[in-house]
C-alpha positions as CSV (number, residue, x, y, z in Angstrom):
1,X,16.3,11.3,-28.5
2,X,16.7,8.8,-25.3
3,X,19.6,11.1,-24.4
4,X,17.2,14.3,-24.3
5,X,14.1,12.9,-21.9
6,X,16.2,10.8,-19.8
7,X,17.0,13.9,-17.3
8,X,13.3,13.9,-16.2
9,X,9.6,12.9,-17.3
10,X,6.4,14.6,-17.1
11,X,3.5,13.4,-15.0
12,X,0.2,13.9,-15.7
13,X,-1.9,17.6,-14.9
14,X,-4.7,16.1,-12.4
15,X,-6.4,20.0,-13.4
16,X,-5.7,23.2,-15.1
17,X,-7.5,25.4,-12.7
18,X,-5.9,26.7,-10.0
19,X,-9.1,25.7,-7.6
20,X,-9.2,22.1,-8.7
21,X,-6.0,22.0,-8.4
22,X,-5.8,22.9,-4.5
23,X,-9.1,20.5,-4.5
24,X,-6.8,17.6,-5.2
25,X,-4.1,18.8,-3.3
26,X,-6.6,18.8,0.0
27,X,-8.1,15.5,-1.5
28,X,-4.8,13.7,-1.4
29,X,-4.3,15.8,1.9
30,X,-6.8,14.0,3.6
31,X,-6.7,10.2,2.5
32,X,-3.1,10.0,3.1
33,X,-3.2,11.9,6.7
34,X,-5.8,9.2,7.4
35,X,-3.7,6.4,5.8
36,X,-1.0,7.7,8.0
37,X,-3.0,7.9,10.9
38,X,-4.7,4.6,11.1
39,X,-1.5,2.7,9.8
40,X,0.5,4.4,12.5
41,X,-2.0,3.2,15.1
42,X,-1.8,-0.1,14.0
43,X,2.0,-0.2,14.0
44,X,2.2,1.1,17.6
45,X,-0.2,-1.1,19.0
46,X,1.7,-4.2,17.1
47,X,5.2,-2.8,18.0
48,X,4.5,-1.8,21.6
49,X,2.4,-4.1,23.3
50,X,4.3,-6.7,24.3
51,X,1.1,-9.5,24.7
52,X,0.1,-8.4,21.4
53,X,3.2,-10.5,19.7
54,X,1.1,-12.5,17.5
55,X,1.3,-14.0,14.3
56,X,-1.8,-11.9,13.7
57,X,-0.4,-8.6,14.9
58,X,3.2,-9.3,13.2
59,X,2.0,-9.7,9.5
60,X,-0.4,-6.6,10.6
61,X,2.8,-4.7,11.5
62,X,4.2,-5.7,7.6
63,X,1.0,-5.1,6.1
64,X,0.6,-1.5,7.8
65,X,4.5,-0.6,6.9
66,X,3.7,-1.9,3.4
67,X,0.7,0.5,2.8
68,X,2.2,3.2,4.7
69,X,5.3,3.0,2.0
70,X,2.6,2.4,-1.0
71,X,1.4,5.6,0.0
72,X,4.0,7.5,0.4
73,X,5.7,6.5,-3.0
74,X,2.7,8.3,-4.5
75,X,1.0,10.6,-2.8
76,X,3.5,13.0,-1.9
77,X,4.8,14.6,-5.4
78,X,1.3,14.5,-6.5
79,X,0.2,17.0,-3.5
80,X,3.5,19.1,-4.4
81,X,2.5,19.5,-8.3
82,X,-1.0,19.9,-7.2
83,X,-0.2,22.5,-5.1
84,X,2.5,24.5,-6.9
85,X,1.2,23.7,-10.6
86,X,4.2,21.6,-11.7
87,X,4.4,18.4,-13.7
88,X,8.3,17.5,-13.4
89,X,9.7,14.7,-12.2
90,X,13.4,13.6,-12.5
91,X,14.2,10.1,-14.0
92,X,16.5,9.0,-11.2
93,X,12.8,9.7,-9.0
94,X,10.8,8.0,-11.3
95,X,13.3,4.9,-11.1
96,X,13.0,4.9,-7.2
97,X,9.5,5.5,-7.2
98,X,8.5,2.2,-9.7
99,X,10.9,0.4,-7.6
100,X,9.8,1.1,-4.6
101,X,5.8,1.0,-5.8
102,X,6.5,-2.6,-7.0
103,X,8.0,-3.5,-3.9
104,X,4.8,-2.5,-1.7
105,X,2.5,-3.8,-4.1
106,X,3.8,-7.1,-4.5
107,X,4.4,-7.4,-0.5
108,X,0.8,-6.5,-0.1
109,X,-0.5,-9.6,-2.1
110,X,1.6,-11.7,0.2
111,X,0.9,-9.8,3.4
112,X,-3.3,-9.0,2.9
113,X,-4.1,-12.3,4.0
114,X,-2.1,-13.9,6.5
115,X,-3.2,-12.3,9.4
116,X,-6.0,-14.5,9.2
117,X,-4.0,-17.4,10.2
118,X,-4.1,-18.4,14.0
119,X,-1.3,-18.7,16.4
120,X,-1.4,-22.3,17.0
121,X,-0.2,-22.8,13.3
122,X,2.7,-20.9,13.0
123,X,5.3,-20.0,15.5
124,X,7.7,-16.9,15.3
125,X,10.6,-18.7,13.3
126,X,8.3,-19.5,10.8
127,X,6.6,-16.0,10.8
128,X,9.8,-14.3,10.2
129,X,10.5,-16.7,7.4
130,X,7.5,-16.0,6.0
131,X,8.0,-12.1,5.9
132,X,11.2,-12.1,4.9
133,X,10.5,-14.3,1.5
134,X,8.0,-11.7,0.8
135,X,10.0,-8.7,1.2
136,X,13.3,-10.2,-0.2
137,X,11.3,-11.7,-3.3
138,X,9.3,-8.5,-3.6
139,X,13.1,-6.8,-3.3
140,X,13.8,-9.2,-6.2
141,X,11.1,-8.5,-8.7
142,X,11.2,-4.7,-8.4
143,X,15.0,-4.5,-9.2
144,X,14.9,-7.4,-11.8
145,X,11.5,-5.0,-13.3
146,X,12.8,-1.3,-12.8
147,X,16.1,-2.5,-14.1
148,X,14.2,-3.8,-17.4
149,X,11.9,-1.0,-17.6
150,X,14.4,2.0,-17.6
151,X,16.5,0.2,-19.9
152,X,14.4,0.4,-22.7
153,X,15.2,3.4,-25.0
154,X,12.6,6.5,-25.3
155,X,11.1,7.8,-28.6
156,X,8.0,9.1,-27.6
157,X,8.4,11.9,-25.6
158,X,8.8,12.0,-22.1
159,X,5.2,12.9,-20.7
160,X,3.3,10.1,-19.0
161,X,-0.5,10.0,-18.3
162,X,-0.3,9.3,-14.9
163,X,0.2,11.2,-11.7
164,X,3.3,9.1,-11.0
165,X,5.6,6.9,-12.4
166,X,3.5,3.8,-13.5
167,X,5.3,0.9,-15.5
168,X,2.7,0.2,-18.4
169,X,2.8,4.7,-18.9
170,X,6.4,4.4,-19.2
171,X,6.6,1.4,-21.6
172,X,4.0,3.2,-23.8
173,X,7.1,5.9,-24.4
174,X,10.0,2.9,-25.6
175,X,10.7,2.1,-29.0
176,X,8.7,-0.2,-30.8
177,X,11.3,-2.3,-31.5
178,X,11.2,-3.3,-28.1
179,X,8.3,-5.0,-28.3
180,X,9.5,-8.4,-27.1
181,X,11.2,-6.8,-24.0
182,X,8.0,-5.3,-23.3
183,X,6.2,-8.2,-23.2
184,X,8.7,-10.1,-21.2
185,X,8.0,-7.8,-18.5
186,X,4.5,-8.0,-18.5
187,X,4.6,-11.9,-18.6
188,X,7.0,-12.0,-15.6
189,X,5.0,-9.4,-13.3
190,X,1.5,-11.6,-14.8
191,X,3.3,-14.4,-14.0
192,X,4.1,-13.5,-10.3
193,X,0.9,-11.6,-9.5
194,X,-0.9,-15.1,-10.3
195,X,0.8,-17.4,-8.2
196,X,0.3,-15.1,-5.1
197,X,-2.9,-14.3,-6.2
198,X,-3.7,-18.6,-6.4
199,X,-1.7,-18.6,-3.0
200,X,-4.5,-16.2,-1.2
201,X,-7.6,-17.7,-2.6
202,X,-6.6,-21.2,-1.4
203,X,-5.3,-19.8,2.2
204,X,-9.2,-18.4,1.9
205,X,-10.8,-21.6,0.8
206,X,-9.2,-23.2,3.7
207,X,-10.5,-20.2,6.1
208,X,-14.1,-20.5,4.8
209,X,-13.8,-24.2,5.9
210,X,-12.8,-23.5,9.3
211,X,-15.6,-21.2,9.4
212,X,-18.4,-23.0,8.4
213,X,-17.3,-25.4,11.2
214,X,-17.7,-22.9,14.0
215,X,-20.9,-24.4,15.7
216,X,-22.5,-20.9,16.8
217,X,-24.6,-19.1,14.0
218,X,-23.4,-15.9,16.0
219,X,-19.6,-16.8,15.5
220,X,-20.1,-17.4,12.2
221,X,-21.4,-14.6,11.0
222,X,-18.6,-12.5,12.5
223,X,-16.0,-14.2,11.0
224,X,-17.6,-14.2,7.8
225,X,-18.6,-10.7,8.2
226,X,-14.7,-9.8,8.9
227,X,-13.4,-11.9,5.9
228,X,-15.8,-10.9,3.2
229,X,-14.8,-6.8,4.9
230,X,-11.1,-8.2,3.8
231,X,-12.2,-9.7,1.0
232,X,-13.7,-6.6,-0.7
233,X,-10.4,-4.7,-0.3
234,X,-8.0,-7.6,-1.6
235,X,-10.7,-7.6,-4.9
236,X,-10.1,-4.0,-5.0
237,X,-6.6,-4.6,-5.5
238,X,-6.4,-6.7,-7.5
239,X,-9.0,-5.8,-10.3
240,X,-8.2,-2.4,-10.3
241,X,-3.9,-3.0,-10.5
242,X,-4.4,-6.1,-13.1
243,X,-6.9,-4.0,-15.4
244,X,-4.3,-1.0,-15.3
245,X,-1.6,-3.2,-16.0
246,X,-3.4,-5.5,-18.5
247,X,-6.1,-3.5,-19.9
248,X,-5.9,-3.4,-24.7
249,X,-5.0,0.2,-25.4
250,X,-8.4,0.1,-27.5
251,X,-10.1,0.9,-24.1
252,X,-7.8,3.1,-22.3
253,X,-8.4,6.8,-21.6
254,X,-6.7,9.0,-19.1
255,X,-9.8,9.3,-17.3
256,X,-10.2,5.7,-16.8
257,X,-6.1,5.2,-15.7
258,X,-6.1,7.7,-13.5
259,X,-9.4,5.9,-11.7
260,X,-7.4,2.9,-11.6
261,X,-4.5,3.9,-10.4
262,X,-5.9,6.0,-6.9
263,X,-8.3,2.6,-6.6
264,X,-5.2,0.2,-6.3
265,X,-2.7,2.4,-5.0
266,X,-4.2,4.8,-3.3
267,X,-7.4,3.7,-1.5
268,X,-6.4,0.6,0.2
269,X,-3.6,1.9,2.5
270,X,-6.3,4.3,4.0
271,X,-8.8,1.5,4.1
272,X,-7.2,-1.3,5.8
273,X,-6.4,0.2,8.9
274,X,-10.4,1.2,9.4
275,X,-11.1,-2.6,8.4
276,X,-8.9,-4.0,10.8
277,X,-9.4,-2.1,13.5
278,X,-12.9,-1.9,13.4
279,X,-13.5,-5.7,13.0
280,X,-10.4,-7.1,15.2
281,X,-11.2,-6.4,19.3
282,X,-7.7,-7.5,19.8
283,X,-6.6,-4.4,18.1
284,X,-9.2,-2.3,19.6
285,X,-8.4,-3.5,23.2
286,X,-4.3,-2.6,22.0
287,X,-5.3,0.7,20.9
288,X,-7.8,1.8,24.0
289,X,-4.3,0.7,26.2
290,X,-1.8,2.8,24.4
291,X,-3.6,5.7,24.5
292,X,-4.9,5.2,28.0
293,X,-1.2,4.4,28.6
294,X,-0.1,7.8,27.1
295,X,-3.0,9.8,28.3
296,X,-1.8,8.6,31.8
297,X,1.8,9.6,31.0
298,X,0.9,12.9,30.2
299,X,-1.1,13.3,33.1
300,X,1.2,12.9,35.6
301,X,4.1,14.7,33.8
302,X,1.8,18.0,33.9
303,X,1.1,16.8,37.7
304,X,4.7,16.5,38.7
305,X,5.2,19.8,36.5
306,X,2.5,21.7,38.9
307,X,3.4,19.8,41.9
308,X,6.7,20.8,42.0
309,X,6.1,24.5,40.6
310,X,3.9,24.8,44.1
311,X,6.9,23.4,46.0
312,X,9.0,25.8,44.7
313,X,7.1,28.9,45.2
314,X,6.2,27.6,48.7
């Protein structure tokens, strides 16, 4: 039976009608052309501007390439079976898709809140390190988790209830008898997602402090204001993906997994970039240069382009 599904799996029908179909297609449309948009901006105005090499703007620059790549793991085939009606999905796809999911989700936990930190406590050396633990461990888990995962023989079919290849919808198709494999990789991804999750609420104890130090009543209610902004997203995160992944099958519906799944995977990457760049002015003031820059650019290319047309006919 293992030998028959493992050629492809079936995702999950967001609709039946042809309408709501295109609806979902245009829905997807727009949050990941916004997720694209505002995570591109933040990436050029970390990569280009060369006063804006900051701790701050580096672990934006991972953070933004981290929900840019959440994003597009997902987003993608879903518009494509929205739009022409299909539900396929090959196996070697679904593989690189978990993989690559996992990878972004766990670099995200260890990305969301280190921008917070200032400059004077890290230096680049250290911010590289820092980065590179979290994509190498993320690198890590999601080969050590895929491998485990797509492993396990199939005998229930090969149609998940999800609109991609989620971990908990593919273990709901192995054998029973892998039970204790199962459960090892649940323990293991529990087991990781805690200690980052431990690691960001202490980094956020110690910003709180900081903050209530901050003598003017004006300064601190914009840094609180920014945090609790980043606080509401990270909690969004992290309730929606642990309930998906850790929820009793007593209360799980498709309705309710499919929620889940666009709150944690989904939403953030588009939300971010609007939190960041509407609460940093460091990232505003980098922004409002690179396009003045390129506005100016194109400005005098279509000047030269005139200018010299004129010469010419003259």
């Amino acid at each position: 039976v293992n030998v028959l599904f493992q050629y492809h799996f079936l995702l999950l029908a967001l609709a039946d009608v042809r309408q709501l179909q295109l609806l979902h297609f245009c829905l997807f449309l727009g949050i990941s052309l916004a997720a694209l948009l505002g995570n591109g901006l933040i990436i050029s105005a970390a990569a280009c501007g060369h006063h804006q090499h900051t701790p701050m703007f580096f672990f934006l620059l991972n953070l933004a390439l981290s929900d840019l790549g959440c994003i597009c793991t997902t987003v993608p085939k879903a518009m494509h079976n929205s739009l022409w009606g299909t539900r396929n999905t090959s196996y070697e796809g679904c593989a690189a898709q978990v993989f690559l999911l996992t990878i972004m989700c766990y670099d995200r936990y260890m990305s969301i809140c280190k921008p917070l930190h200032y400059e004077i406590l890290l230096g680049s050396r250290a911010c590289g390190h820092m980065a590179a633990a979290a994509w190498a461990s993320g690198f890590l888990h999601a080969l050590l988790n895929t491998a485990n995962t797509f492993s396990l023989p199939l005998c229930h079919g090969n149609a998940l209830g999800q609109f991609f290849c989620e971990i908990p919808h593919i273990l709901k198709l192995s054998c029973s008898q892998s039970m204790l494999r199962k459960f090892g990789i649940s323990v293991f991804t529990t087991t990781l997602a805690f200690g980052c999750f431990v690691f960001i609420i202490f980094s956020y104890v110690q910003i709180f402090r900081a903050v209530l130090r901050i003598p003017s009543e004006q300064g601190r209610h914009k840094a609180f204001s920014t945090c609790l902004s980043h606080l509401a997203v990270l909690s969004l995160f992290l309730s929606t993906g642990i309930l998906s992944y850790l929820k009793p099958p007593s209360i799980s519906s498709p309705s309710m997994d499919l929620t889940l799944s666009v709150l944690y995977s989904v939403v953030p990457p588009a939300l971010n970039p609007l939190i960041y760049s509407l609460r940093n002015q460091e990232l505003k003031d980098g922004l409002r240069k690179i396009i003045m820059k390129s506005f100016s650019r194109v400005y005098r290319q279509i000047y030269v382009h005139i200018f010299l047309d004129k010469t010419q006919i003259n």
